[in-house]
C-alpha positions in Angstrom: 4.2 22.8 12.5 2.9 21.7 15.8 4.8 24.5 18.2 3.1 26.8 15.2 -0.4 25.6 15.9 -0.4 25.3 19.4 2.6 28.7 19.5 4.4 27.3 22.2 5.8 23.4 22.7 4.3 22.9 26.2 2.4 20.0 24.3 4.7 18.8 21.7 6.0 15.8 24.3 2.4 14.7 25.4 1.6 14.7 21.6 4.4 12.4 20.5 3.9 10.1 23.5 0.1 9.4 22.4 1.8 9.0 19.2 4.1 6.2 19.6 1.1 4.8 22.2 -1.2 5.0 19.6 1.2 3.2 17.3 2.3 0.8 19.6 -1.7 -0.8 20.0 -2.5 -0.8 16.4 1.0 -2.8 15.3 -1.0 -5.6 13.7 -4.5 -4.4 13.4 -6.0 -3.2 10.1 -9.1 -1.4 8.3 -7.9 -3.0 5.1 -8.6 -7.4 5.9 -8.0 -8.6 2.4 -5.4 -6.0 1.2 -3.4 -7.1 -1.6 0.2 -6.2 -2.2 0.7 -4.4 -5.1 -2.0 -2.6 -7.5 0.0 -5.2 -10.0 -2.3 -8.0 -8.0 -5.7 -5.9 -8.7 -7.6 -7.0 -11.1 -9.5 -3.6 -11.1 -6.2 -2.3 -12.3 -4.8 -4.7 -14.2 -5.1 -2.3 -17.5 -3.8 0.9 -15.8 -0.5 0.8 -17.9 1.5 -1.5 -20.1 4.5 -2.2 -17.6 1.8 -3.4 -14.8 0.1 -5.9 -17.3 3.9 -7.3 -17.9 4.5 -7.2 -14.6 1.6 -10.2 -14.3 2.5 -12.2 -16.7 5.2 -15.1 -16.7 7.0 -16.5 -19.7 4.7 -19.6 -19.9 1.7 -17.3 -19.9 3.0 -15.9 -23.1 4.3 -19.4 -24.8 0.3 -20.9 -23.7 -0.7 -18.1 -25.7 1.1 -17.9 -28.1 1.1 -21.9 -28.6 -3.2 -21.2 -28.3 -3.4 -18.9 -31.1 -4.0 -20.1 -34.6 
């Protein structure tokens, strides 16, 4: 796609040194400070779908409930 755009492959090095440059200086750095891992661990999406809200739960979240329900 590159050699298309730019019809020829003088610049197809240069571009994949920056690349790996630009790569190399942003290995630990971030936009996202507080990200979590998994939408699982959103609560924003906590109700997206039925296999995610399992997903959160543990077995002794189910027996409390159960245990707290008359």
């Amino acid at each position: 796609m590159f050699s298309e755009l730019t019809s020829g492959y003088q610049l197809l090095l240069p571009a994949m040194w920056v690349s790996a440059l630009a790569y190399l200086l942003s290995r630990g750095w971030s936009i996202y400070r507080e990200q979590l891992p998994s939408r699982i661990y959103s609560p924003a999406h906590r109700g997206d779908s039925f296999t995610g809200v399992l997903k959160g739960l543990t077995v002794g979240d189910i027996c409390y409930y159960h245990e707290a329900t008359p």
